[in-house]
C-alpha positions as CSV (number, residue, x, y, z in Angstrom):
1,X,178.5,171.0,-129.6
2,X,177.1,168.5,-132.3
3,X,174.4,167.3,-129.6
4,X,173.2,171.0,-128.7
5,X,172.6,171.4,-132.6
6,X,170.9,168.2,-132.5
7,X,169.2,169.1,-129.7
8,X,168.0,172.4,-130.8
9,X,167.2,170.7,-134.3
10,X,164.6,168.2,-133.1
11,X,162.7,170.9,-130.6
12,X,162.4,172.7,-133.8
13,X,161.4,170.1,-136.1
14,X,158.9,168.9,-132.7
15,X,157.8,172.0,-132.6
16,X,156.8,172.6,-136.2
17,X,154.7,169.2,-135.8
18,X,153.2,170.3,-133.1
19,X,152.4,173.3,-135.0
20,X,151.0,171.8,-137.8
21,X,149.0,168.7,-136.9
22,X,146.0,169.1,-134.6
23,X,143.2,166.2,-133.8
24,X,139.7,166.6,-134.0
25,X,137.5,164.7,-131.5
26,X,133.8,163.3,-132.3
27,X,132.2,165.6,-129.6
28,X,133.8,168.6,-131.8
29,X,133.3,170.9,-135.2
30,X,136.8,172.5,-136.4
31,X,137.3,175.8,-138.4
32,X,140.5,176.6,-139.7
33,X,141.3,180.1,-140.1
34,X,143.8,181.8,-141.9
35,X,145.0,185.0,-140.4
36,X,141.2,185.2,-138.7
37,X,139.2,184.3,-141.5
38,X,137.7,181.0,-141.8
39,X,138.4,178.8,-144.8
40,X,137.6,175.5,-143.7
41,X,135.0,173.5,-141.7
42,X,136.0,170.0,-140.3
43,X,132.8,167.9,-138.9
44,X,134.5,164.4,-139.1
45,X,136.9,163.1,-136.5
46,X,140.5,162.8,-136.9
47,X,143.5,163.7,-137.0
48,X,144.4,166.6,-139.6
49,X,147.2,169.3,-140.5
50,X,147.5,173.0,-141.0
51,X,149.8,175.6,-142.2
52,X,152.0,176.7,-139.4
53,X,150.8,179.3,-137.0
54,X,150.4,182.2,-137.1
55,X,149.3,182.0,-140.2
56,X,146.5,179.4,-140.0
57,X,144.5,178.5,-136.7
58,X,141.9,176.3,-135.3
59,X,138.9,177.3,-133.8
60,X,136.8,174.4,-131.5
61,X,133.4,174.2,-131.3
62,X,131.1,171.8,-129.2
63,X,128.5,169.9,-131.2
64,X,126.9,168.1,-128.7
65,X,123.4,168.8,-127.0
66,X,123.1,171.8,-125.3
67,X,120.7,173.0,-122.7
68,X,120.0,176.3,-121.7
69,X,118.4,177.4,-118.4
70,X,115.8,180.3,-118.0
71,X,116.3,181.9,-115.7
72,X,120.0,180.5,-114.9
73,X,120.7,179.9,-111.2
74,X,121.0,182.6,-109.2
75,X,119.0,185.1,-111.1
76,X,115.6,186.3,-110.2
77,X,112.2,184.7,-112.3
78,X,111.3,186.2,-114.9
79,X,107.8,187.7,-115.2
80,X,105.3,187.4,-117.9
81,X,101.8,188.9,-118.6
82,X,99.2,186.5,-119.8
83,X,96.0,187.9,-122.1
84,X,93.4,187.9,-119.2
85,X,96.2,190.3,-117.1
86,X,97.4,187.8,-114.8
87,X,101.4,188.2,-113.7
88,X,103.1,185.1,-113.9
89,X,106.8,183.5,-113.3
90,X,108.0,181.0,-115.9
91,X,111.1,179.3,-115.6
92,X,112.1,177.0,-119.3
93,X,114.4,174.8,-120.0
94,X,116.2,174.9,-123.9
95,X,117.8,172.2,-125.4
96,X,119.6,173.3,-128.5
97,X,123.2,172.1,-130.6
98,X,125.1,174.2,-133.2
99,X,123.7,173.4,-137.2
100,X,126.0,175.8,-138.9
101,X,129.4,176.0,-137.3
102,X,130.7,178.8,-139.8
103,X,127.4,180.7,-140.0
104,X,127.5,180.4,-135.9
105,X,131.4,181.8,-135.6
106,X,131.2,184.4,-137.3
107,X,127.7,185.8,-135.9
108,X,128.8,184.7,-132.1
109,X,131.8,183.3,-132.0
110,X,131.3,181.7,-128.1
111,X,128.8,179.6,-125.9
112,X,128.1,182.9,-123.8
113,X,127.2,185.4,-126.5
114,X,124.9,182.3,-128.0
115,X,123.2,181.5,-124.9
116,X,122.6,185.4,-124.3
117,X,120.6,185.8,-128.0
118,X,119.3,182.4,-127.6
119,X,118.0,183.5,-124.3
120,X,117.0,186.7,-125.6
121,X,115.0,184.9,-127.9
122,X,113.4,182.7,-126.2
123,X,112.3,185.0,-123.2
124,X,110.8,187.3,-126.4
125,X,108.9,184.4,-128.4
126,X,107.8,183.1,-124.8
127,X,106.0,186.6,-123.5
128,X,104.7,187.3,-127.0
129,X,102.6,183.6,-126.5
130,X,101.5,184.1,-123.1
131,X,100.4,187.4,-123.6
132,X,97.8,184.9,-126.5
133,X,96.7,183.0,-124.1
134,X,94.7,183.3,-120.7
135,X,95.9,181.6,-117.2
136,X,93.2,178.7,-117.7
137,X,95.5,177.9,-120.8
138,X,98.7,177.7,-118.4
139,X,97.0,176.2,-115.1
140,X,93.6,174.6,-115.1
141,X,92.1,171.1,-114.0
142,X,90.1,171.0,-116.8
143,X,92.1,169.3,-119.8
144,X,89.8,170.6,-122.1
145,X,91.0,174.4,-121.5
146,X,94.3,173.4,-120.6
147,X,96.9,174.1,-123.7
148,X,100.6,174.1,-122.3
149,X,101.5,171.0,-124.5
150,X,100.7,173.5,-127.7
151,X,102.5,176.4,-126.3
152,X,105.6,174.7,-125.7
153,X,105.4,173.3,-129.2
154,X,104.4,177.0,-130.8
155,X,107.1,178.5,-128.8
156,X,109.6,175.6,-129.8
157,X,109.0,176.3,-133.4
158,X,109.7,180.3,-133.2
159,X,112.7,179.7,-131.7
160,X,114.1,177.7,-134.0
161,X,113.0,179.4,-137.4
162,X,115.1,182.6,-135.7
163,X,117.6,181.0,-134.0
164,X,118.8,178.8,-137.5
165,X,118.5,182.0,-139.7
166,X,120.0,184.0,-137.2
167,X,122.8,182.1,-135.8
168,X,122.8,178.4,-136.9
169,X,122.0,177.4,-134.1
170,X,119.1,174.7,-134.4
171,X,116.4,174.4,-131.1
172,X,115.6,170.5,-130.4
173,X,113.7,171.0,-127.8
174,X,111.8,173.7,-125.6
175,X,109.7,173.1,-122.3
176,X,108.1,174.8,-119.4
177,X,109.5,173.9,-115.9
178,X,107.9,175.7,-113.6
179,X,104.4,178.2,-113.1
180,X,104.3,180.3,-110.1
181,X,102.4,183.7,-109.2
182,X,104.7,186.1,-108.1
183,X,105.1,186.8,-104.2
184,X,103.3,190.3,-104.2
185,X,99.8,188.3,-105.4
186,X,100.5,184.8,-104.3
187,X,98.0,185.0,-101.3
188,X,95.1,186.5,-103.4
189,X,95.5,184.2,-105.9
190,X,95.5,181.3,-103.3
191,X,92.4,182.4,-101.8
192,X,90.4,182.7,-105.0
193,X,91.9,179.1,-106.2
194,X,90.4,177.8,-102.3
195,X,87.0,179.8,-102.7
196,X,86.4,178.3,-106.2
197,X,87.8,174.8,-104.9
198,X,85.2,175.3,-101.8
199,X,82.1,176.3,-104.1
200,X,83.2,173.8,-106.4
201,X,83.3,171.1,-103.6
202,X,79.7,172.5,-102.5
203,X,77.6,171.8,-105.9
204,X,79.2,168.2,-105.5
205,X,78.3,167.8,-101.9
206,X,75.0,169.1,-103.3
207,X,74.7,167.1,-106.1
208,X,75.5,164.2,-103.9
209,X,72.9,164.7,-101.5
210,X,70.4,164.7,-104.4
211,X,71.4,161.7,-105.4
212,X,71.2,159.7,-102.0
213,X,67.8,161.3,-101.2
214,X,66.7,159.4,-104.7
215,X,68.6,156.3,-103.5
216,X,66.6,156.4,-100.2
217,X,63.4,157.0,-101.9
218,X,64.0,154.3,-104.2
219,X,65.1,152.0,-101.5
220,X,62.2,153.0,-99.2
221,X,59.6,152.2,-101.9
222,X,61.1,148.8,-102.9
223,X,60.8,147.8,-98.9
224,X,57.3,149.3,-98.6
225,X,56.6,146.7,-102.5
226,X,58.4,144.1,-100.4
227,X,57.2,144.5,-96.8
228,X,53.8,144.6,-98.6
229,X,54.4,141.4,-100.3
230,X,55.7,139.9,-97.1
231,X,52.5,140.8,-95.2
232,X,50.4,138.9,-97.6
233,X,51.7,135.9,-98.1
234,X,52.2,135.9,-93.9
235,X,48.2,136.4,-93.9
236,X,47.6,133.4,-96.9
237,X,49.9,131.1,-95.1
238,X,48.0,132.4,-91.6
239,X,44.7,131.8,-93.3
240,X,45.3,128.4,-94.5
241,X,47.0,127.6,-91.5
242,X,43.9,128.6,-89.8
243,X,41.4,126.6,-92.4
244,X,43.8,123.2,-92.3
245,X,43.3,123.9,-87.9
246,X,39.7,124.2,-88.5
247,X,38.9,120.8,-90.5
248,X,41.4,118.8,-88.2
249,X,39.4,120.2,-84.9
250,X,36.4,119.3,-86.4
251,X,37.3,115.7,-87.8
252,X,38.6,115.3,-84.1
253,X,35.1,116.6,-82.9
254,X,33.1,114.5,-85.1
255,X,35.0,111.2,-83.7
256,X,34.0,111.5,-80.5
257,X,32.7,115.2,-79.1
258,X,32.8,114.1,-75.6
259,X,36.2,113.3,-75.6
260,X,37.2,116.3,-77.8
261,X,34.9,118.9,-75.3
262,X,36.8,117.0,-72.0
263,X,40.2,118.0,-73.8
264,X,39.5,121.4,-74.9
265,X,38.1,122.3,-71.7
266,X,41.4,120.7,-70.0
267,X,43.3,122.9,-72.5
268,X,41.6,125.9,-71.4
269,X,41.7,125.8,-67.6
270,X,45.7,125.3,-68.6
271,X,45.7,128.8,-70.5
272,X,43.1,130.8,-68.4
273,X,43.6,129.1,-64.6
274,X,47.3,130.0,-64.1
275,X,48.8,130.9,-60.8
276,X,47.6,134.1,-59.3
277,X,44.8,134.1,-61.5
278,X,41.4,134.9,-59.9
279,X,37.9,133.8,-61.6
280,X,34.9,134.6,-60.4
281,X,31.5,132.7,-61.9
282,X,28.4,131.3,-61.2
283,X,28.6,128.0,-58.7
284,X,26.1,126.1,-61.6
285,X,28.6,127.4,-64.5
286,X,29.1,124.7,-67.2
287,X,32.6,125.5,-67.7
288,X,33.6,124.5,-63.8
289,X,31.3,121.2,-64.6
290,X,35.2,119.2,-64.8
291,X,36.1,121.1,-61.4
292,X,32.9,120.2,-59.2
293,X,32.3,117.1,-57.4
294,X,29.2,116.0,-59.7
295,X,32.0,116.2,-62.9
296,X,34.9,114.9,-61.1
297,X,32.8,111.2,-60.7
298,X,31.7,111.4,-64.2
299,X,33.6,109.2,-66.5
300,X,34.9,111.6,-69.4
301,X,33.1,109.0,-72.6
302,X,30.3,107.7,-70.2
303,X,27.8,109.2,-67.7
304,X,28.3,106.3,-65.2
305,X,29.3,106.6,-61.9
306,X,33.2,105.5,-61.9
307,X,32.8,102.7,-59.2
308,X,29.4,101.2,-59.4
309,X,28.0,99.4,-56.3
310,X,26.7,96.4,-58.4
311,X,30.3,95.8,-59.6
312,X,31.0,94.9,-56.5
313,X,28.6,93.3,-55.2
314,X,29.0,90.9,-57.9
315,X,32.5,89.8,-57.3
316,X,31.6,89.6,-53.4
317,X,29.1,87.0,-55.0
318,X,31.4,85.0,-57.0
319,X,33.4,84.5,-53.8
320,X,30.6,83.6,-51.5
321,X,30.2,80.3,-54.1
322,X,31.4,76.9,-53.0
């Protein structure tokens, strides 16, 4: 009997403990309440007491980064109207942590009712700065119209002004994922982006063209400068070529012009009497003077005959002697 009572005693004292002691972690705020109300915020870690339920409660709340998706997965894009009329889907992304844990229990309470009136928030703040802006603002290739970085940041800052006053909740962050036309006009809006690509891509094909007929021209007119150039210095080099030929054919001519005639005329019938060639002239022509019998026994320096009778009479002579 004395170990029931025992028994019974320490689950109630266990119990009581339990009751009375609670631990707060560092990813958590705690809020005591006293028969619902809140009297006390606890934002350090530890490990901390309470009166005994029910008359005094805690109430966890997570203090870490949050993030919030827009549109969350599995619901349909949201639409949005820009200022030049153009229907767009815009899916965000919402980082975001609780400032004011007692300002944000008693105006929510839980994560789902604050991401619904953060969400509402955001999706308000975000249509209300599109509908500022044009598309080109959103979407463009040119970064001097493009202003998303500025957006974000103008949306960001909305946000957070209502969202701290509002809830306590404060927004560290706020970005655009993802642009996208919705399905109904995606194909019209595709061909206008490919016919203003394709006129785009024209002036430049254009403007390229331009430019490599003034590339050619400018190349054509150096090589005319330089063929020019070329040709003239060929003819001065020809020329004194030509003039340097001339003195040493008539130094060789003034040495001995027999000589000098015999080998130009051998250096003729080489050029002009080549196989199959047929020439037809005068028997008494002086240029076939080297291919007659008269020239062929004429010396080339001396009009002599080239075997003279007295010659050899002369050594018949010198043999006859005793």
């Amino acid at each position: 009997m004395k170990v029931f009572w025992a028994l019974a005693i320490l689950i109630v004292i266990t119990l009581t403990v339990w009751s009375v002691c609670f631990s707060v972690h560092v990813t958590q705020y705690a809020i005591v309440t006293r028969f619902g109300d809140p009297v006390r915020v606890i934002e350090e870690p530890g490990f901390r007491v309470k009166w005994l339920a029910p008359i005094e409660s805690v109430v966890y709340l997570d203090r870490r980064l949050l993030v919030l998706d827009a549109p969350s997965p599995g619901e349909p894009a949201r639409e949005f109207l820009t200022m030049d009329k153009k229907n767009v889907e815009v899916s965000t992304y919402t980082c975001w942590r609780i400032k004011d844990p007692l300002h944000y229990l008693k105006a929510l309470g839980t994560r789902q009712e604050a991401e619904a009136s953060l969400g509402v928030i955001v999706a308000s703040e975000l249509g209300k700065v599109l509908g500022e802006h044009e598309l080109s603002a959103l979407l463009s290739i040119e970064s001097e119209e493009l202003k998303l970085a500025s957006i974000m940041e103008e949306i960001r800052e909305a946000c957070a002004q209502m969202a701290k006053a509002e809830y306590g909740i404060e927004v560290i962050d706020f970005r655009i994922k993802r642009i996208n036309f919705p399905e109904q006009n995606r194909n019209s809006v595709f061909q206008r982006m490919r016919a203003e690509r394709k006129r785009i891509a024209t002036r430049y094909r254009s403007e390229g063209e331009e430019e490599a007929i003034k590339i050619r021209a400018t190349a054509d007119k150096k090589r005319t400068v330089v063929l020019a150039d070329a040709y003239r210095q060929a003819k001065e080099i020809e020329g004194q070529a030509e003039a340097q030929a001339t003195r040493i054919y008539a130094g060789a001519y003034g040495q001995d012009p027999e000589f000098y005639e015999f080998l130009r005329t051998l250096e003729s019938y080489e050029t002009s009497l080549t196989k199959g060639t047929t020439v037809i002239l005068p028997a008494d022509s002086p240029y076939l003077k080297l291919l007659s019998l008269e020239g062929a026994s004429v010396s080339p320096t001396t009009s002599q005959p080239a075997n003279p009778a007295p010659a050899e009479e002369s050594v018949d002579d010198d043999l006859r002697q005793p």
